[in-house]
N, C-alpha and C positions, 0 to 999 in steps of 0.2 A: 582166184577165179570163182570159185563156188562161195565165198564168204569165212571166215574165222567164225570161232568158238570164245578164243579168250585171247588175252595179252597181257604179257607179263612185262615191263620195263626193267633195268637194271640202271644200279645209278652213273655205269659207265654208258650211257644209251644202245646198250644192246637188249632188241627187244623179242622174247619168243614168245611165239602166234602158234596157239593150238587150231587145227581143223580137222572139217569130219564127224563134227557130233548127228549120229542116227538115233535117231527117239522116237518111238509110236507116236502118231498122229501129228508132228511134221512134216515137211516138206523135204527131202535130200536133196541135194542137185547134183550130187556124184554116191548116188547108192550103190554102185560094184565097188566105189574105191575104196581102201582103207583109210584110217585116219592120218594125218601127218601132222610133224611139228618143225614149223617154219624160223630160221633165223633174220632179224633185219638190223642193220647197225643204222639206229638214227643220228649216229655224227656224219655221213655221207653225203654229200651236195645232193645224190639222187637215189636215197636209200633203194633197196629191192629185196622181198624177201627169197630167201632163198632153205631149199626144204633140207635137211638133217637128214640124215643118214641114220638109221634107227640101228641095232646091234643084231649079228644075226641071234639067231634063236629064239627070238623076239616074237611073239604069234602075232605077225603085220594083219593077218585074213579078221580077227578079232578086234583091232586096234581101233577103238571108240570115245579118243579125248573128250573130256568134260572140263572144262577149267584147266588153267594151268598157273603153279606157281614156284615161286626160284627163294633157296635158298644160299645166304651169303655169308662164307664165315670169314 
């Protein structure tokens, strides 16, 4: 809705979408929200992303993704 930050693809086409980046002298278009990190499977006839559940203890009020990337072992 407000736009991504980054995306990560996996080579099974599962793809995570960082958002939420707040930066001086940008624009926000959800400056109360915190940041989130979106899952979407691009094998799906009509992919959708959908947001992840972050863990508690987690400081959410702080949470200002910049880039995202995945490691595969």
């Amino acid at each position: 809705e407000a736009g991504s930050e980054d995306i990560d693809i996996l080579p099974n086409g599962l793809a995570f979408i960082s958002s939420g980046l707040k930066y001086p002298g940008i624009k926000s278009f959800a400056p109360d929200k915190p940041g989130e990190i979106f899952l979407m499977d691009l094998n799906e006839d009509n992919p959708k992303a959908v947001e992840l559940r972050i863990s508690r203890g987690f400081d959410l009020a702080s949470f200002n993704p910049h880039g995202i990337s995945t490691y595969v072992d």
